[in-house]
Structures are given as C-alpha cells and as structure tokens.
Kinemage of the C-alpha trace (Angstrom):
@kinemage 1
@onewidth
@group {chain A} dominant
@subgroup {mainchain}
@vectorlist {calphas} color= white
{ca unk a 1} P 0.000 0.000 0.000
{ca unk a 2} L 1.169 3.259 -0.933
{ca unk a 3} L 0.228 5.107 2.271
{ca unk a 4} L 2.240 2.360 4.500
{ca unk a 5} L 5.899 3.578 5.665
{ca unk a 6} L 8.075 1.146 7.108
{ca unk a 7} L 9.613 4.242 9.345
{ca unk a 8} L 5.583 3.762 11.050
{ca unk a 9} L 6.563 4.167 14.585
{ca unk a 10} L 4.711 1.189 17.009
{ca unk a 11} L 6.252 3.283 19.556
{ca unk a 12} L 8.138 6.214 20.425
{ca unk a 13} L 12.102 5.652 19.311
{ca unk a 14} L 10.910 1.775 17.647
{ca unk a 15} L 10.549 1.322 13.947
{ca unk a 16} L 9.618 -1.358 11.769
{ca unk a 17} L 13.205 -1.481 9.995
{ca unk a 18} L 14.638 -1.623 14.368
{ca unk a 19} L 12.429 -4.136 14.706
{ca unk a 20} L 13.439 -6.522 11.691
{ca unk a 21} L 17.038 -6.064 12.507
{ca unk a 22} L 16.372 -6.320 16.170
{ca unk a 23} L 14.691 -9.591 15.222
{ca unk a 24} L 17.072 -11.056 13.087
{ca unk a 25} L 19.653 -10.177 15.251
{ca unk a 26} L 18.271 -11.798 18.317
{ca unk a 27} L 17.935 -15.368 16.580
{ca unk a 28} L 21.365 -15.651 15.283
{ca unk a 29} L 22.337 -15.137 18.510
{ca unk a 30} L 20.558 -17.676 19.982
{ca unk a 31} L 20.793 -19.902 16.917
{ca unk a 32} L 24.871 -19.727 17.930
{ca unk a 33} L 24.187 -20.325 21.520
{ca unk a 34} L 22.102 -23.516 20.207
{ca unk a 35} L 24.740 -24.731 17.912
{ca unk a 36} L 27.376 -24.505 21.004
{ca unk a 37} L 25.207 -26.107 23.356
{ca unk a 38} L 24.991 -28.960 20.878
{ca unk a 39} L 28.631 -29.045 20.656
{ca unk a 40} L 29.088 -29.101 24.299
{ca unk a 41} L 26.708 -31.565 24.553
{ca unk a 42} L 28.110 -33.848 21.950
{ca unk a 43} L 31.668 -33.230 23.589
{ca unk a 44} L 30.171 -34.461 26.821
{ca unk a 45} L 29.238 -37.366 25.137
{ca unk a 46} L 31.948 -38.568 23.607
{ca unk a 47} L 34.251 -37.506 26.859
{ca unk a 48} L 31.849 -39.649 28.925
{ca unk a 49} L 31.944 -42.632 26.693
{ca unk a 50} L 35.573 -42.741 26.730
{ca unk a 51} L 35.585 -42.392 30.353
{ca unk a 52} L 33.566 -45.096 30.502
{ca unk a 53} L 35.861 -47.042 28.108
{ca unk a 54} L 38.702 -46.320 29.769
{ca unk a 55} L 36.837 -47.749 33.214
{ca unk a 56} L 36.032 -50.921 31.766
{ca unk a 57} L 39.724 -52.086 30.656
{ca unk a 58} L 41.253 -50.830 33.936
{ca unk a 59} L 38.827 -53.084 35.583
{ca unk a 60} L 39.383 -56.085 33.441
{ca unk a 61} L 43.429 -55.445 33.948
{ca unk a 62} L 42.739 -55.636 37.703
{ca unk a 63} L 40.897 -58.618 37.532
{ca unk a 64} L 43.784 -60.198 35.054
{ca unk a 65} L 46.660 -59.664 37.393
{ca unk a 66} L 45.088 -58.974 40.639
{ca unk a 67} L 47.399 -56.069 41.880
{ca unk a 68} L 46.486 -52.261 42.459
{ca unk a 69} L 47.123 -50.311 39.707
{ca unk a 70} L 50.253 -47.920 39.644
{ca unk a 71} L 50.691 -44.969 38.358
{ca unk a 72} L 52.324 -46.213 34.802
{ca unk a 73} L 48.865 -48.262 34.327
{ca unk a 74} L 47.081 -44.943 34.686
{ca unk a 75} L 49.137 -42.715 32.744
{ca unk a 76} L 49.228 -46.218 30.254
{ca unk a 77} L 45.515 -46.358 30.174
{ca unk a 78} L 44.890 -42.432 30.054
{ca unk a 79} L 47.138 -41.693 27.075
{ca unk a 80} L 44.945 -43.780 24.554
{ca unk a 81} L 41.414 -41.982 26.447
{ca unk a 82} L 43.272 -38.542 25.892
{ca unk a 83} L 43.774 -39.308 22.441
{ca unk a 84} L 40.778 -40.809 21.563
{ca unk a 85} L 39.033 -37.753 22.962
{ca unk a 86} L 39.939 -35.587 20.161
{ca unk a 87} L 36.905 -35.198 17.151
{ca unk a 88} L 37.813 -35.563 14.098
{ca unk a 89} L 38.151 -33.231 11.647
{ca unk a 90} L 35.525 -34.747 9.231
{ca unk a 91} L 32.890 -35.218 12.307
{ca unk a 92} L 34.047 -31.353 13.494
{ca unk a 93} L 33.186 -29.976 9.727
{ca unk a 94} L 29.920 -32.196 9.061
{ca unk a 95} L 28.806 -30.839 12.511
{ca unk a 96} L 29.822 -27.045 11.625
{ca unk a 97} L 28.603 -27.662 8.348
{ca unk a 98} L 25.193 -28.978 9.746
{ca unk a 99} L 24.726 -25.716 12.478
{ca unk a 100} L 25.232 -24.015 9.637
{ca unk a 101} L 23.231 -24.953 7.608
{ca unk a 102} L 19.882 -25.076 10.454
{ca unk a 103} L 20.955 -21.506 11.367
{ca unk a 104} L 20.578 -20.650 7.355
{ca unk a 105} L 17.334 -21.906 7.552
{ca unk a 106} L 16.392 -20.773 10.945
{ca unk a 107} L 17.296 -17.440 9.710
{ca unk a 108} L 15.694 -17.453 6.285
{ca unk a 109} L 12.445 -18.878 8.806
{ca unk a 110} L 12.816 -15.325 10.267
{ca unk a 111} L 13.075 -13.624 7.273
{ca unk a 112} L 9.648 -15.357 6.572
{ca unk a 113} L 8.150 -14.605 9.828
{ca unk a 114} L 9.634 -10.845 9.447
{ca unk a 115} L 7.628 -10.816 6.370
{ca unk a 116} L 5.013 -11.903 7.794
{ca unk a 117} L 5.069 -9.164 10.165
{ca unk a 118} L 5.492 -6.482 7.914
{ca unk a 119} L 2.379 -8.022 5.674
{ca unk a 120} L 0.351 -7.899 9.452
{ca unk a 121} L 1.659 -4.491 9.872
{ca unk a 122} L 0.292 -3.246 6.551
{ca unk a 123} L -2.703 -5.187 6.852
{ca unk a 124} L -3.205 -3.554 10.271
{ca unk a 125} L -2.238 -0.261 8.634
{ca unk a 126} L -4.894 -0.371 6.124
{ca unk a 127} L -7.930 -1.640 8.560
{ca unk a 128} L -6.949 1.510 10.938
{ca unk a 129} L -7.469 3.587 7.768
{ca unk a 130} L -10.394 2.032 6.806
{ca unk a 131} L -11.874 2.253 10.205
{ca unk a 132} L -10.780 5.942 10.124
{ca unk a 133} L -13.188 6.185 7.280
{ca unk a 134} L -15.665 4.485 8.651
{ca unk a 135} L -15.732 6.510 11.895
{ca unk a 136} L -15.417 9.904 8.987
{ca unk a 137} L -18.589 8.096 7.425
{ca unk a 138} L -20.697 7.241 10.286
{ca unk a 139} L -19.981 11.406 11.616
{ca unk a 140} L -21.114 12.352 7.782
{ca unk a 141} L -24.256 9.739 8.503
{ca unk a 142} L -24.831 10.916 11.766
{ca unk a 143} L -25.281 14.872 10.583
{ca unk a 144} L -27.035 14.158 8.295
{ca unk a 145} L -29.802 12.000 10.077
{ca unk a 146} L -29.448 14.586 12.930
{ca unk a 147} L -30.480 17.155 10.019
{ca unk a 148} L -32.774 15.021 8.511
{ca unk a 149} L -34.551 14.779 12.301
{ca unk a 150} L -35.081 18.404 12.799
{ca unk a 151} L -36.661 18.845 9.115
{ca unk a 152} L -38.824 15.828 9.964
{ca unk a 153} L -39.778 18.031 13.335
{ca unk a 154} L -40.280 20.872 11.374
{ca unk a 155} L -42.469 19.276 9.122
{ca unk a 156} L -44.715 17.547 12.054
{ca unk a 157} L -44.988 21.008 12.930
{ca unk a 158} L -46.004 22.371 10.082
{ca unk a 159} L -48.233 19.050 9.555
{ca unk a 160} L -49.821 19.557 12.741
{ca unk a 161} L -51.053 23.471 11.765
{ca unk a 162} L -52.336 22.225 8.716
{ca unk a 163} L -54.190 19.456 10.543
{ca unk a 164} L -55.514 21.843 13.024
{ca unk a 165} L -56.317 24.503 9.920
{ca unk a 166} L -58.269 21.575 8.381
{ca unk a 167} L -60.172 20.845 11.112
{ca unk a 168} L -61.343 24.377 11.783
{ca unk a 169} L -62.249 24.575 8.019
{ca unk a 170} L -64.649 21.147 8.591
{ca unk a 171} L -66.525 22.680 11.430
{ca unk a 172} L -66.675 26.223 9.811
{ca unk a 173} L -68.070 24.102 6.724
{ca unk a 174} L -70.073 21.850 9.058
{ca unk a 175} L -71.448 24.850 10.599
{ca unk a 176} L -72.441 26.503 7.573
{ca unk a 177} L -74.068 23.301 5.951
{ca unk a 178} L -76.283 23.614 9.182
{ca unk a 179} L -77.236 27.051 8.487
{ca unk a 180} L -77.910 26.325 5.009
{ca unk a 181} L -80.023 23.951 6.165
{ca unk a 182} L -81.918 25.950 8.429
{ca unk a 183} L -82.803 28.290 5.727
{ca unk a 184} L -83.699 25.443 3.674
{ca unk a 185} L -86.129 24.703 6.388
{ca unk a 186} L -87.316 27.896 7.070
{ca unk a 187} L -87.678 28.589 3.335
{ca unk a 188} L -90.019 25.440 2.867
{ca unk a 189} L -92.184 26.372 5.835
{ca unk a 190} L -92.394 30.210 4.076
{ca unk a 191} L -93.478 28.680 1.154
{ca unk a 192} L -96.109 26.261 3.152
{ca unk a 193} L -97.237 29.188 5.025
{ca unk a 194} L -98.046 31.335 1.536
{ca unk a 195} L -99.707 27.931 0.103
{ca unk a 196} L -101.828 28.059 2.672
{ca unk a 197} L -102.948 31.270 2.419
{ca unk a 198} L -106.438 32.000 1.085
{ca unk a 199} L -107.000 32.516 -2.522
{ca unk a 200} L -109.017 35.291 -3.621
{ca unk a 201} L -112.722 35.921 -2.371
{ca unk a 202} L -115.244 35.148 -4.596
{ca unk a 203} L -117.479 37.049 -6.513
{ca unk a 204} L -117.417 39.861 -8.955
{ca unk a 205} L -115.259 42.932 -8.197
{ca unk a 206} L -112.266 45.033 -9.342
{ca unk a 207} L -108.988 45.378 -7.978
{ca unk a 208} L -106.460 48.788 -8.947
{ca unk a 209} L -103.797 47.070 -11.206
{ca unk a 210} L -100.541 47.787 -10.952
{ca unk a 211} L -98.972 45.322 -13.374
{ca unk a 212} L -100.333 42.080 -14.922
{ca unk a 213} L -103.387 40.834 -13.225
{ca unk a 214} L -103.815 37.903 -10.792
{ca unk a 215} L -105.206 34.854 -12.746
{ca unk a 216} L -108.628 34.898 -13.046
{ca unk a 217} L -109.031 38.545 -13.249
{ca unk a 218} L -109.249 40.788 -16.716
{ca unk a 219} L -107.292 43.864 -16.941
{ca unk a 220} L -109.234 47.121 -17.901
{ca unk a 221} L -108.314 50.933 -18.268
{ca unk a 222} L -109.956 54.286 -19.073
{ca unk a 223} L -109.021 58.159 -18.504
{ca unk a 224} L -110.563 61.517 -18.387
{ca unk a 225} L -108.167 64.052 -19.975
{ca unk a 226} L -108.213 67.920 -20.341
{ca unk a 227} L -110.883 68.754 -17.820
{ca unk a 228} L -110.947 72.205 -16.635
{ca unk a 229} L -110.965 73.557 -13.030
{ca unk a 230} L -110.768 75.860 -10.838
{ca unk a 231} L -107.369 76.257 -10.040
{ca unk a 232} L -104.192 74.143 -11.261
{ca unk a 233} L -102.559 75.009 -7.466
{ca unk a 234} L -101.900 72.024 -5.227
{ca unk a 235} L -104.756 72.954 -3.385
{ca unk a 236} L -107.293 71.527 -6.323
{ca unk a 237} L -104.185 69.526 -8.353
{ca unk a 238} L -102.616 66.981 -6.059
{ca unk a 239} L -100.577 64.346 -8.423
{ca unk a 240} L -100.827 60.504 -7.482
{ca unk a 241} L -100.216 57.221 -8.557
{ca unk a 242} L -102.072 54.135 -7.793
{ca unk a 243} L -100.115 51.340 -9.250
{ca unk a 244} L -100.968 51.910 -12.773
{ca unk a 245} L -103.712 54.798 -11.962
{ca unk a 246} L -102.998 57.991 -11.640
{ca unk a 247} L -104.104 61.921 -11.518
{ca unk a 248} L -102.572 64.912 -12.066
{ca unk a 249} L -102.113 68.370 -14.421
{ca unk a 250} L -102.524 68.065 -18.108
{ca unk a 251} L -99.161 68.476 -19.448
{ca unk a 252} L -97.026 70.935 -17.114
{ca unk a 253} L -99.314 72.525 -14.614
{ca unk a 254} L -100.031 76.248 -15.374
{ca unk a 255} L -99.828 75.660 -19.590
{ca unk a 256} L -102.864 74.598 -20.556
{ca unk a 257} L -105.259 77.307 -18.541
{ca unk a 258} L -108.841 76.149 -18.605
{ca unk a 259} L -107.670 72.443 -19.484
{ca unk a 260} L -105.366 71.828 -16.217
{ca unk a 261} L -106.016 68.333 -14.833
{ca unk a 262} L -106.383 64.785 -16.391
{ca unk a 263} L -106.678 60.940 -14.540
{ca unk a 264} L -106.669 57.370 -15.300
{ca unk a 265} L -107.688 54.355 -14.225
{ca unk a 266} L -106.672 50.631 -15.216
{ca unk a 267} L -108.134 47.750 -12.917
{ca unk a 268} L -108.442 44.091 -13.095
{ca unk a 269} L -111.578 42.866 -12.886
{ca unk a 270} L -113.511 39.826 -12.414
C-alpha cells in the first residue's frame, strides 16, 4: 500500500526497519548459543563414553593380574582416552557444516516470519485507515440523520397546523351546511305558510292594477283628460299614482289654462 511507511513508529524511538534487525539479530544469537550447546553436549558425550571405556579395561586389567594399579597403568591407560578424545576433523566440519546450515534456515524462517510481520503491519495499517473512514462516514451519517430529524420536526410542525387549519375549516363548513339547512327549512315552511294562504274571495269585483293581473281577473283601463278647473294650485291639483292609476295636471301645470287636470284608471276585474 502506498500510504504504509516502514519508518511507522509502534512506539516512540521503535521502527519497523529496528524491529526486523532487532529480530534477526536476536535469533542468530541464539541460533549460535544452540549450535554450542549442541557441541558441548556432543563433547560431553563422547568424553563420557571414553571415560567409561577407559573404566572398563582398567577393571578387566585388575581382575587379570590382581594387583592395584600404579601410576604407569594410569598414565598407560589415560594416554589412549586422551587421544581418543579428540573429534575428528571430518565429524568437526559435518557438525559445523550442519549448524550451519539449520541456522541458514532458521534465519531465512525469520526472514519469513519478518515478512510476515510487515504483511500484518500493513494489513493492520490499512484496517486503521479504513476504520478511520468508517468513523469519517458514520460522523457524515450521523449529521445528516441529525439534520434530517429536525426537518422531519419541522415538518410535524407544520403538519400539525395544517391538521388543526383543516379541522377548523370542517366545522366552519359543518357549521355553515347547518345554516344552510336551516334556511332550507325555514324557506319550505315560508313557502307552506303562503300555500296556505287564502286565494281570492269570490265574486265579482275590481282590484287597482298595478302590473299584470292575478289569474282569473281581466285587466281594464280608461281616462278623463283635459278637464278644466278651478285652479291648477296644489290645493285643487294633487298628483298621485295608484299602481298603474294615476291623476294629475294636463301636461305641465299652469300651460294649458282652462284644461289643467287629467286621470286614469286601469283595474283588473272579475
């Protein structure tokens, strides 16, 4: 990954490259210490089986001549265990060539594990930056449902007016549909009340018409025009109208002296 450094610091004054070599360092060294300890070991070994040896044939001499052994027997029998004590050069180079050869492959083994920690450490690299996204991501997602929230408050808000609008605006309508139908009411019992009133009376008679006559009755006018009399002054001349009757001066009042005043009459009769 591009964004991985192997100078990352795990800790203050520790790098990745420290680490490696730290590492690498550390098994040799004990790699060595191994390969010694075999050595020793194998040294011990052979030392001991000699000794043993060596044991063995100063017994059997004892037993042969049945005297205490002097100090030329010992020297005699510890100058061959001295001898055969030293390893030979072939066994000395197979076993050098052997520790050599597990502490090449113990330290290619670290090399593999060391790249295995540096593919960790980039793999751990990369989840820490994709959890730092994820954290930026779920912040982003939390604004914006916080947001989100308070326009869904306003909007129960505004929802709510509305609602409580509406509702005022069904019992202003409910309250007019009962006034309409009130008047309807009132307006059919008007109408029952003028059905039941009484029709004309009978008989034969005249009524003054003042536009078209009832039904049943027949519609009839005269007049009386020019007349003379004795004044044309308000006192003898008094205009009127009775629905389509009338009196009053013939033509202005005051022109026509001796023919002043005029009337007519239009009834409906029956």
């Amino acid at each position: 990954s591009s964004g991985i450094n192997a100078e990352w610091p795990l800790r203050p004054g520790i790098t990745i490259k420290s680490l490696q070599m730290n590492l690498a360092l550390r098994i040799t060294f004990l790699l060595v210490l191994l390969n010694l300890a075999q050595l020793v070991e194998v040294e011990e070994g052979r030392a001991s089986s000699q000794q043993d040896r060596g044991d063995g044939i100063l017994q059997r001499e004892r037993r042969k001549k049945k005297i205490k052994p002097t100090k030329e027997i010992g020297e005699a029998l510890d100058e061959p265990r001295d001898q055969d004590q030293t390893l030979p050069v072939d066994d000395l180079r197979d076993l050098l060539l052997s520790s050599m050869q597990n502490t090449i492959s113990l330290t290619e083994l670290a090399t593999q594990q060391t790249t295995k920690i540096s593919t960790i450490t980039v793999a751990l690299t990369e989840a820490k930056s994709l959890i730092e996204h994820l954290q930026a991501d779920l912040l982003t997602s939390k604004t914006r449902i916080t947001k989100l929230t308070e326009q869904l408050e306003v909007q129960n808000i505004s929802f709510t007016r509305s609602k409580t609008a509406l509702d005022e605006l069904k019992n202003e309508v409910a309250t007019s549909q009962n006034e309409i139908r009130a008047l309807t009411e009132g307006q059919s019992e008007v109408m029952a009340e003028v059905a039941a009133l009484p029709t004309w009376p009978e008989g034969s008679y005249c009524i003054l018409a003042s536009g078209t006559c009832p039904p049943g009755f027949t519609r009839h006018s005269g007049h009386i025009r020019a007349f003379n009399t004795y004044d044309y002054s308000p006192t003898y001349i008094q205009p009127a109208v009775f629905g389509d009757s009338y009196m009053r001066c013939h033509g202005p009042c005051g022109v026509h002296t001796g023919w002043d005043a005029e009337f007519g009459i239009t009834s409906c009769c029956k």
